[in-house]
BABA-213474 format. One record per residue: residue in three letters; residue number from 1; x, y, z of N, C-alpha, C, O, CB in turn. Coordinates in steps of 0.05 Angstrom, whole numbers, always signed. Glycine has a CB too. Layout:
+------+-----+--------+--------+--------+--------+--------+--------+--------+--------+--------+--------+--------+--------+--------+--------+--------+
| type | seq |     nX |     nY |     nZ |    caX |    caY |    caZ |     cX |     cY |     cZ |     oX |     oY |     oZ |    cbX |    cbY |    cbZ |
+------+-----+--------+--------+--------+--------+--------+--------+--------+--------+--------+--------+--------+--------+--------+--------+--------+
|  Ala | NUM |      X |      Y |      Z |      X |      Y |      Z |      X |      Y |      Z |      X |      Y |      Z |      X |      Y |      Z |
...
+------+-----+--------+--------+--------+--------+--------+--------+--------+--------+--------+--------+--------+--------+--------+--------+--------+
END
This chain:
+------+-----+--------+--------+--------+--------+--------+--------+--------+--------+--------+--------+--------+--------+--------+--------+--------+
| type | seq |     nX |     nY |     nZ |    caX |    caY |    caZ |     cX |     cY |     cZ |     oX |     oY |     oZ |    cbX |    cbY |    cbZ |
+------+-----+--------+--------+--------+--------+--------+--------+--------+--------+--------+--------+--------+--------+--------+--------+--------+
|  Unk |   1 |  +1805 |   +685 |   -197 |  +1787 |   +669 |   -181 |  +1770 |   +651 |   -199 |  +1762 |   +629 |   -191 |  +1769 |   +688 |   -164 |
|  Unk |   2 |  +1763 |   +661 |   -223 |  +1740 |   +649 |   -234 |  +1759 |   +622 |   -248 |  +1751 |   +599 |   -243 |  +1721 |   +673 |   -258 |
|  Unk |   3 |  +1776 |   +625 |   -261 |  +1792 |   +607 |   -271 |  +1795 |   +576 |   -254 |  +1791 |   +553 |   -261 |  +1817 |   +623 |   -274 |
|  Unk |   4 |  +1806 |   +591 |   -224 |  +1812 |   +566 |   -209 |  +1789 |   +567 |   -185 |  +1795 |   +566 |   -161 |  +1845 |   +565 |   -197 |
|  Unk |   5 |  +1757 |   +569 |   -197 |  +1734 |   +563 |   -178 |  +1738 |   +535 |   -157 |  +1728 |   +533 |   -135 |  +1707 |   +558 |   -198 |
|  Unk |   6 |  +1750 |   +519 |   -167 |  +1759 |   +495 |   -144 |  +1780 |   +491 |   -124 |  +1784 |   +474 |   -107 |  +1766 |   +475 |   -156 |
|  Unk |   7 |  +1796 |   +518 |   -133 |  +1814 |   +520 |   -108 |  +1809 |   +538 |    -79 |  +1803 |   +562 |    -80 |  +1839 |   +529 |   -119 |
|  Unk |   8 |  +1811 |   +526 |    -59 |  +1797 |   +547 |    -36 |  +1812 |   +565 |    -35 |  +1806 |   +589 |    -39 |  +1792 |   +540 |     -8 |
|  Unk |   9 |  +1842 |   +552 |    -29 |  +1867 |   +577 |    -26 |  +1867 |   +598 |    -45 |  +1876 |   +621 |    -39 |  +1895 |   +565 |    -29 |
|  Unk |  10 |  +1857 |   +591 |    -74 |  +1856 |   +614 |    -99 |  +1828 |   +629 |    -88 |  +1825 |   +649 |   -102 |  +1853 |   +598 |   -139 |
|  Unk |  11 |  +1813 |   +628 |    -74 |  +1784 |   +642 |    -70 |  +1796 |   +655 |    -44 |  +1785 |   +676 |    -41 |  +1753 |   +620 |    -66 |
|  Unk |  12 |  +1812 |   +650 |    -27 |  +1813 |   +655 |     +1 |  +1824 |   +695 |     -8 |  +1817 |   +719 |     -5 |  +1844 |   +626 |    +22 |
|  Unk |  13 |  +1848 |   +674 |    -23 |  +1871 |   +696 |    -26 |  +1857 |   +721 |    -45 |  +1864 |   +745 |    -42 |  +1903 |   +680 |    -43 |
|  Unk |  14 |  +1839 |   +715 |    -64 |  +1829 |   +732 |    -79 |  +1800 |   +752 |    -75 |  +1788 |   +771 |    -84 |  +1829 |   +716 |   -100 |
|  Unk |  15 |  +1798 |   +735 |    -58 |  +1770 |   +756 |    -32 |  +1787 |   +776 |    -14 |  +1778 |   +796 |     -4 |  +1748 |   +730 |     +0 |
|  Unk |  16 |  +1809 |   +768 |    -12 |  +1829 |   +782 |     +4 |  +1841 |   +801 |     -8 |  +1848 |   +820 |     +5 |  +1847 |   +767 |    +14 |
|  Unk |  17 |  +1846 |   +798 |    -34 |  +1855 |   +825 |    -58 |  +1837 |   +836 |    -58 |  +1840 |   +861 |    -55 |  +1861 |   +821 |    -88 |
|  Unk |  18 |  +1819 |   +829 |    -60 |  +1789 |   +849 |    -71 |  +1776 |   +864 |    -53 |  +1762 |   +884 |    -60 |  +1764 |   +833 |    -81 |
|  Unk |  19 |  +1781 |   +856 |    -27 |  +1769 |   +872 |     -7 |  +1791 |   +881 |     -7 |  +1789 |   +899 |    -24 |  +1756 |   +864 |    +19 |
|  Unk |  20 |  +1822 |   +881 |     +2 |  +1840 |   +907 |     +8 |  +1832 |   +927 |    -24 |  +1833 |   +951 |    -21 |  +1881 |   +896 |    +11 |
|  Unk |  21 |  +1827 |   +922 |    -37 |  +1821 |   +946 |    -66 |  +1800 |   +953 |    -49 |  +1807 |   +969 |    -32 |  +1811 |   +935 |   -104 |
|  Unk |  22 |  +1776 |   +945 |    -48 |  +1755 |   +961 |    -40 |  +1754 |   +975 |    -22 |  +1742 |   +996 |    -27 |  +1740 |   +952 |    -38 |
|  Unk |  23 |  +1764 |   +971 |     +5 |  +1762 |   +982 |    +27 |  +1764 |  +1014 |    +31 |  +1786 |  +1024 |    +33 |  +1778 |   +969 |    +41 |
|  Unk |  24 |  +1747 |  +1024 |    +32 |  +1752 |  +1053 |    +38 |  +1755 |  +1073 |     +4 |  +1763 |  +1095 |     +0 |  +1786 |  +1053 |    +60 |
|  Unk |  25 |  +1746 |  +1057 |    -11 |  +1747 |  +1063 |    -42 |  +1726 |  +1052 |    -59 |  +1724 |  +1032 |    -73 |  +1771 |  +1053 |    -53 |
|  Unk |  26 |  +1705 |  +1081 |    -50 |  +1680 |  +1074 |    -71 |  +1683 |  +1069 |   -108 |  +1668 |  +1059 |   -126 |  +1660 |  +1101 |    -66 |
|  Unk |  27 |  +1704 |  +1079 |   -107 |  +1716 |  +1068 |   -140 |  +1725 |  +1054 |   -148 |  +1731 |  +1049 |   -171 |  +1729 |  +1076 |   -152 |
|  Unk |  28 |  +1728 |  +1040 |   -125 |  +1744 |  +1010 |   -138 |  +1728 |   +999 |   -130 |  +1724 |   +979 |   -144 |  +1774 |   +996 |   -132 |
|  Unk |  29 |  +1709 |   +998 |   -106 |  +1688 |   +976 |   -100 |  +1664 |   +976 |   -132 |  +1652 |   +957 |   -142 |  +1669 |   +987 |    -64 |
|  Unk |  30 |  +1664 |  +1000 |   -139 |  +1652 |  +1000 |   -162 |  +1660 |   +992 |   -191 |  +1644 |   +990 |   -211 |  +1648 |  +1019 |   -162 |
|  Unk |  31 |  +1692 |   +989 |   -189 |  +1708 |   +977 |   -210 |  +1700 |   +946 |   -211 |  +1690 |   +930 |   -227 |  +1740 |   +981 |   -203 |
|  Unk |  32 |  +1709 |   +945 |   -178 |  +1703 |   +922 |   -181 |  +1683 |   +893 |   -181 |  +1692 |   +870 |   -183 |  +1712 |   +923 |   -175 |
|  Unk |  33 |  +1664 |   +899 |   -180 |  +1632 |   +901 |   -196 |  +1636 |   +900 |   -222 |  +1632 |   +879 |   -234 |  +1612 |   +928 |   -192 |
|  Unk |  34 |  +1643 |   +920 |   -231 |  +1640 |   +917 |   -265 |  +1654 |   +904 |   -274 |  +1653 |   +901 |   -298 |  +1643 |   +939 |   -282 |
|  Unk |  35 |  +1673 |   +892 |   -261 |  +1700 |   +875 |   -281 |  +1691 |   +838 |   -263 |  +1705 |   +819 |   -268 |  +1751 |   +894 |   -268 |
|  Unk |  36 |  +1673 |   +836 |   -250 |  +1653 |   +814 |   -248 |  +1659 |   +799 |   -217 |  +1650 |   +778 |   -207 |  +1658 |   +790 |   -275 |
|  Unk |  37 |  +1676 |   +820 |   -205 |  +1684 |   +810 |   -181 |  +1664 |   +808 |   -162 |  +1674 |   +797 |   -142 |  +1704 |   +824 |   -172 |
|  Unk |  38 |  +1631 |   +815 |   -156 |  +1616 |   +808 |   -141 |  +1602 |   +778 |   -151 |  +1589 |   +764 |   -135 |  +1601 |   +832 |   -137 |
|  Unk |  39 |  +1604 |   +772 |   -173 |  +1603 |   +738 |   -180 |  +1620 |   +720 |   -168 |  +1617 |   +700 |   -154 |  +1608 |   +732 |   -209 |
|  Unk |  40 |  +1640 |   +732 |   -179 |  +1672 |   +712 |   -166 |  +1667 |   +701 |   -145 |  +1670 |   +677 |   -141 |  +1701 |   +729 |   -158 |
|  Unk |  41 |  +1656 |   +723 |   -125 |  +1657 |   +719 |   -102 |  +1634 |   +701 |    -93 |  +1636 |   +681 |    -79 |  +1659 |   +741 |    -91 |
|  Unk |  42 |  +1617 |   +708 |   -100 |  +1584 |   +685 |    -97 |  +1596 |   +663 |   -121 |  +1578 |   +646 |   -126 |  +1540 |   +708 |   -113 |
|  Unk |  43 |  +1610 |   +660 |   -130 |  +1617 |   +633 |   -140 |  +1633 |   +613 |   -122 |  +1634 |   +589 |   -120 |  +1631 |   +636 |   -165 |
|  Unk |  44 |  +1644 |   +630 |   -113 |  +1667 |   +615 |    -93 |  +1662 |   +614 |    -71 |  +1674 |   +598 |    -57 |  +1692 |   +624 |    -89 |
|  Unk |  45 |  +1640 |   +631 |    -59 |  +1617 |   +619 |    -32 |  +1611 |   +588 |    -42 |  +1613 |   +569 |    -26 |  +1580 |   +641 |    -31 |
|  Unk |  46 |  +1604 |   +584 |    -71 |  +1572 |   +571 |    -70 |  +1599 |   +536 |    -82 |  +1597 |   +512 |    -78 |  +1533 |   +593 |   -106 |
|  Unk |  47 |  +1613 |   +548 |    -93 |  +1635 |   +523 |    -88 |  +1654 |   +512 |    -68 |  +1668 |   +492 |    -68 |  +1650 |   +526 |   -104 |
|  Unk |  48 |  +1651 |   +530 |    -51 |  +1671 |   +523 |    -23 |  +1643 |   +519 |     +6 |  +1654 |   +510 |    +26 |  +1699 |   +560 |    -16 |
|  Unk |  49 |  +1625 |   +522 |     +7 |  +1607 |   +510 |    +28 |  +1617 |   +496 |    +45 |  +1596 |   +489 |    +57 |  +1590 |   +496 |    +20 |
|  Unk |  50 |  +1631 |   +489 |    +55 |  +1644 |   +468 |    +61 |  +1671 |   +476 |    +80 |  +1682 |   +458 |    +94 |  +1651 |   +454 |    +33 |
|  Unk |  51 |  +1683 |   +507 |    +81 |  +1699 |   +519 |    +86 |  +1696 |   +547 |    +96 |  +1691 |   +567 |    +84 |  +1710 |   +517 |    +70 |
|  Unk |  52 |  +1702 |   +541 |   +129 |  +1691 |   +574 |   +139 |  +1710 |   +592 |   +128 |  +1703 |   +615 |   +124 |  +1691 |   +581 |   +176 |
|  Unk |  53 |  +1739 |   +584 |   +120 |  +1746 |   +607 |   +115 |  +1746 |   +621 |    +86 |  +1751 |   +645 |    +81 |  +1767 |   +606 |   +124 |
|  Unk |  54 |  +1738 |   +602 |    +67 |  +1723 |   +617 |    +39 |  +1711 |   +634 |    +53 |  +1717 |   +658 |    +52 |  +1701 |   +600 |    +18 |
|  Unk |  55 |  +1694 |   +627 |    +68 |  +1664 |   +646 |    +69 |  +1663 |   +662 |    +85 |  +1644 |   +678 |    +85 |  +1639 |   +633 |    +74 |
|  Unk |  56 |  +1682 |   +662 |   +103 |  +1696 |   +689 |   +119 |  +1706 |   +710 |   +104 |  +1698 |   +733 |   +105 |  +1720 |   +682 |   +135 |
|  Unk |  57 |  +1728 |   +698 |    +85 |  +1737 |   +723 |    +67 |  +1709 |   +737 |    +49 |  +1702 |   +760 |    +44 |  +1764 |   +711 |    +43 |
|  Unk |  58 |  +1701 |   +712 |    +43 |  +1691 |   +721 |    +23 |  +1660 |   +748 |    +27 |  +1649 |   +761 |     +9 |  +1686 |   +691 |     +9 |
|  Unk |  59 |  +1654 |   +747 |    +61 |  +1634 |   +760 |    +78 |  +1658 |   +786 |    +80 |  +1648 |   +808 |    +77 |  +1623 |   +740 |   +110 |
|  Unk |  60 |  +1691 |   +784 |    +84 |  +1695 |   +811 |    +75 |  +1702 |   +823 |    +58 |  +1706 |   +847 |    +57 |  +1703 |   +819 |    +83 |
|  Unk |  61 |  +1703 |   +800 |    +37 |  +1710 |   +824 |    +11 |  +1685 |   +834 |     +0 |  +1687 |   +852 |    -16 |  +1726 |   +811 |    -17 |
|  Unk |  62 |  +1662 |   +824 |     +6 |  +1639 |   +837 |     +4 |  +1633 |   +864 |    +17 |  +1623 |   +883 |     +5 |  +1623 |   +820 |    +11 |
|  Unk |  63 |  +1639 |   +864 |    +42 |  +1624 |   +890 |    +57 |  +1627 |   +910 |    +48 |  +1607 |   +924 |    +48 |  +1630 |   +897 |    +81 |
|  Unk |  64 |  +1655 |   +921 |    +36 |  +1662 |   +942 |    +23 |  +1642 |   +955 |     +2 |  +1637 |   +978 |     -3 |  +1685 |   +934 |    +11 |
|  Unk |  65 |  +1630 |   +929 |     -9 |  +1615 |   +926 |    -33 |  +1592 |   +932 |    -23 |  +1588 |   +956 |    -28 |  +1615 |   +901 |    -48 |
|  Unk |  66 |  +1574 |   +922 |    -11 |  +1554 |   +930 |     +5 |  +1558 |   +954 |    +12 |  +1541 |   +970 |     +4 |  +1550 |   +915 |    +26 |
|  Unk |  67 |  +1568 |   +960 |    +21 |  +1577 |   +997 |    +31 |  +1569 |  +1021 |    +10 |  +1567 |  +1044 |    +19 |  +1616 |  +1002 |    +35 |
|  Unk |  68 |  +1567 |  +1019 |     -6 |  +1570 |  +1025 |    -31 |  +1542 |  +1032 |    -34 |  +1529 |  +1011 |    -38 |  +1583 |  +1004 |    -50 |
|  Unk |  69 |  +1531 |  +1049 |    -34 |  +1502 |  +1054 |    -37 |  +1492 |  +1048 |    -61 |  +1468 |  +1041 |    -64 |  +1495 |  +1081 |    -33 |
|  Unk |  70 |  +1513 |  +1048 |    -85 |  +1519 |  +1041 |   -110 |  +1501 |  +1018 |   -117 |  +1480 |  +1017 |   -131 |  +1548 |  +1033 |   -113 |
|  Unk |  71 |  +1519 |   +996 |    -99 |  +1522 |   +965 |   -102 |  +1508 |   +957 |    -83 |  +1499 |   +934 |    -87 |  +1548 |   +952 |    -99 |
|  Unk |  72 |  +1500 |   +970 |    -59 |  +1486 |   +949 |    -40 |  +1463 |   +933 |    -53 |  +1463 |   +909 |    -48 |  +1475 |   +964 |    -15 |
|  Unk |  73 |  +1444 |   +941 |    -69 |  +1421 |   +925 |    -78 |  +1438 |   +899 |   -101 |  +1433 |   +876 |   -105 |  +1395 |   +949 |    -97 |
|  Unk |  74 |  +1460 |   +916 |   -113 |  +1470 |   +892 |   -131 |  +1470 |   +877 |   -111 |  +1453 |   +859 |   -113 |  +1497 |   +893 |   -148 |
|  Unk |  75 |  +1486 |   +877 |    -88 |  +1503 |   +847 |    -76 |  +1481 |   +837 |    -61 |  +1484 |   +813 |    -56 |  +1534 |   +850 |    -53 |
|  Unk |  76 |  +1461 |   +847 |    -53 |  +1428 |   +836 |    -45 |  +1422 |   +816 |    -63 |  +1419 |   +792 |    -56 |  +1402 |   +859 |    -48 |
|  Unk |  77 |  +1417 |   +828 |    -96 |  +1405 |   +820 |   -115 |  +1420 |   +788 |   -115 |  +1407 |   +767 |   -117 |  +1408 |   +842 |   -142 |
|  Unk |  78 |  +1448 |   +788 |   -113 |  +1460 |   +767 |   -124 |  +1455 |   +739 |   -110 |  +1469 |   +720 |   -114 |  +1488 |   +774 |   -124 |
|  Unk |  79 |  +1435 |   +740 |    -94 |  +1428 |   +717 |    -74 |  +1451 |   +708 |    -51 |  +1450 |   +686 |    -41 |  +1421 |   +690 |    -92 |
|  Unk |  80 |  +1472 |   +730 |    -43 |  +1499 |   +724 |    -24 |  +1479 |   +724 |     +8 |  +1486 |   +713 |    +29 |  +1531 |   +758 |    -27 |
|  Unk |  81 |  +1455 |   +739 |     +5 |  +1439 |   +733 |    +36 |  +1438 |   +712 |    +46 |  +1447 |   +708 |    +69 |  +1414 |   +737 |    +39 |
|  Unk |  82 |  +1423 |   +688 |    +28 |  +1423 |   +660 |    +26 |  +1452 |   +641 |    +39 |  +1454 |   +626 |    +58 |  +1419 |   +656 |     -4 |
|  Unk |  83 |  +1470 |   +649 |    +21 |  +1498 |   +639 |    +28 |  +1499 |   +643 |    +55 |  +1495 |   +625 |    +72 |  +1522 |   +653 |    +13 |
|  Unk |  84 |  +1508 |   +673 |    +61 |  +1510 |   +685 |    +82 |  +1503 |   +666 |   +108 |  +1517 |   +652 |   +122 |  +1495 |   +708 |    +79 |
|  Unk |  85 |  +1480 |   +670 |   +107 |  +1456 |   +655 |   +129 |  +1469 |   +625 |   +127 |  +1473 |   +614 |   +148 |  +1416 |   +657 |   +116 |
|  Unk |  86 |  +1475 |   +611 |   +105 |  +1478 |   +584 |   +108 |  +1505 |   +578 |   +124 |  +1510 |   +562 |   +141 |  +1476 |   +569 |    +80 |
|  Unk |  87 |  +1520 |   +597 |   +111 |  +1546 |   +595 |   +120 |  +1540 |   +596 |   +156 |  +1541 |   +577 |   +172 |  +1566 |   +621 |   +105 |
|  Unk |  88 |  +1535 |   +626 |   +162 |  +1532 |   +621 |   +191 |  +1534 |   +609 |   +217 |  +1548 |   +608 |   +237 |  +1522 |   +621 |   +193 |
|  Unk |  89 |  +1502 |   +597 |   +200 |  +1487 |   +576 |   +213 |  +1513 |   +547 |   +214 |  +1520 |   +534 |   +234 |  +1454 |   +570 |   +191 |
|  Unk |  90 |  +1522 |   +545 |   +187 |  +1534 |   +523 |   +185 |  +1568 |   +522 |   +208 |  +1576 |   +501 |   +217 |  +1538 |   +522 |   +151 |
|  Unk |  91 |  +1580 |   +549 |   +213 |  +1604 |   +545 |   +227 |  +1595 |   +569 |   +252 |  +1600 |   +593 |   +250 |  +1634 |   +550 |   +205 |
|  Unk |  92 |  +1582 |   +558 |   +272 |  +1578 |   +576 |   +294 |  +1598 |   +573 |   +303 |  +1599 |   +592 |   +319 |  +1558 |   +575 |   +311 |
|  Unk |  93 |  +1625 |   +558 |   +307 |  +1652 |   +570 |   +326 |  +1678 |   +582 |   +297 |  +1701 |   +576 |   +296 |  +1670 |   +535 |   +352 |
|  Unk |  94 |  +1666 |   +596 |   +281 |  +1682 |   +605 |   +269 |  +1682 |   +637 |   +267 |  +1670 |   +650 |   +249 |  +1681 |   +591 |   +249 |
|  Unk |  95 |  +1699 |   +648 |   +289 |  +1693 |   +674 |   +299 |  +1696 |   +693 |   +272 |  +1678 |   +710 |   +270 |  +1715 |   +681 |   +325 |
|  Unk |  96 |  +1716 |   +693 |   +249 |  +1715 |   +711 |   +233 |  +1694 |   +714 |   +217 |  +1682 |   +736 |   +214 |  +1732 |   +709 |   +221 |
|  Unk |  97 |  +1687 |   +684 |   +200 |  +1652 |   +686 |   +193 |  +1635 |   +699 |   +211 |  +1619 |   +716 |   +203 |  +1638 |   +657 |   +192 |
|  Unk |  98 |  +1636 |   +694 |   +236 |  +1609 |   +705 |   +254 |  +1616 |   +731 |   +238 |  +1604 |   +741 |   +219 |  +1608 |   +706 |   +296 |
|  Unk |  99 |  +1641 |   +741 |   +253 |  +1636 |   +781 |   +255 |  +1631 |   +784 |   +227 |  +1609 |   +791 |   +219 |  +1670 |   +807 |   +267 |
|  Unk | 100 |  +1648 |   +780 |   +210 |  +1634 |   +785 |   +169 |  +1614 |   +780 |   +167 |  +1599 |   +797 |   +158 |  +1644 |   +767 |   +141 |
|  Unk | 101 |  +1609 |   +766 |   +172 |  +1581 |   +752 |   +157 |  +1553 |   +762 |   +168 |  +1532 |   +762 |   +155 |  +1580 |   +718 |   +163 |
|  Unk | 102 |  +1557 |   +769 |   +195 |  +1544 |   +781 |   +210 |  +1546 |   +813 |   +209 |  +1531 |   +824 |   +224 |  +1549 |   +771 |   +231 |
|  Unk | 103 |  +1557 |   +823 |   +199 |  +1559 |   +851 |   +193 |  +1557 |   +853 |   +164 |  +1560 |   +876 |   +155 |  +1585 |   +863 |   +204 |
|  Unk | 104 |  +1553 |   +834 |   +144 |  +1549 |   +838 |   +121 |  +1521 |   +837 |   +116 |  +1508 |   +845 |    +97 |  +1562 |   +823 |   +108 |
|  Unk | 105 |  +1515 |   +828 |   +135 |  +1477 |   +817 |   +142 |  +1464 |   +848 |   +141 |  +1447 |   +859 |   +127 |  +1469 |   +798 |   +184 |
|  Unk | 106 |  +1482 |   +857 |   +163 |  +1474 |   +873 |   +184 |  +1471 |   +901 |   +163 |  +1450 |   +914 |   +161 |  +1498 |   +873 |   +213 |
|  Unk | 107 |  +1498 |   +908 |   +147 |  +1497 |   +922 |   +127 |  +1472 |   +922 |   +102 |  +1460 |   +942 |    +93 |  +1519 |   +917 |   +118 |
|  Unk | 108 |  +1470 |   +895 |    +97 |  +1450 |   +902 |    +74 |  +1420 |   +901 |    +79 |  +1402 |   +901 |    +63 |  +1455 |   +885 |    +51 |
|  Unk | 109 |  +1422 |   +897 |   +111 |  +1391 |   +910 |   +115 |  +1384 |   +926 |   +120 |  +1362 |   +927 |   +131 |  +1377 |   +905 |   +126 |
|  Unk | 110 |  +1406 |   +956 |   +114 |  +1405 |   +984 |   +126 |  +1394 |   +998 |    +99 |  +1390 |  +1023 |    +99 |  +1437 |   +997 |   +140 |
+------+-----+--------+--------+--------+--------+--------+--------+--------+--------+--------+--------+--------+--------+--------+--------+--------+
END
């Protein structure tokens, strides 16, 4: 992801690896944190703006991460609220952002 930060399709597809690793696997959501994949991902929010479906995937390859009692303050810390919210706001008929993005919200204010 970090390599090809300008491609959406390389961010789409790689929020999409990273959440199937994470999902349901507090050890790889925690792997993957340490090997820099909660940047990746707030990099490729903050370069794709422009694209609900970056920011769809990218609201679920997060949640996993958020889940993570571990990580939830990391992925707080990383300023993805901000994104989050912009994104939103920015594609209200884009039903997959709503439910991610809105349940990623919803997660890290628990």
């Amino acid at each position: 992801m970090g390599a090809h930060a300008a491609v959406a399709v390389v961010q789409i597809a790689g929020s999409g690896a990273l959440r199937n690793l994470a999902a349901d696997n507090p050890e790889n959501a925690v792997a993957i944190h340490a090997k820099g994949g909660l940047e990746a991902v707030v990099r490729g929010m903050e370069a794709h703006g422009s694209s609900a479906e970056v920011q769809a995937k990218a609201c679920e390859a997060l949640l996993p991460l958020a889940s993570s009692e571990a990580l939830r303050e990391k992925v707080w810390d990383s300023g993805v609220v901000a994104l989050v919210q912009k994104a939103v706001g920015a594609f209200p008929g884009g039903e997959d952002l709503q439910k991610h993005g809105k349940a990623l919200l919803k997660k890290l204010s628990a």
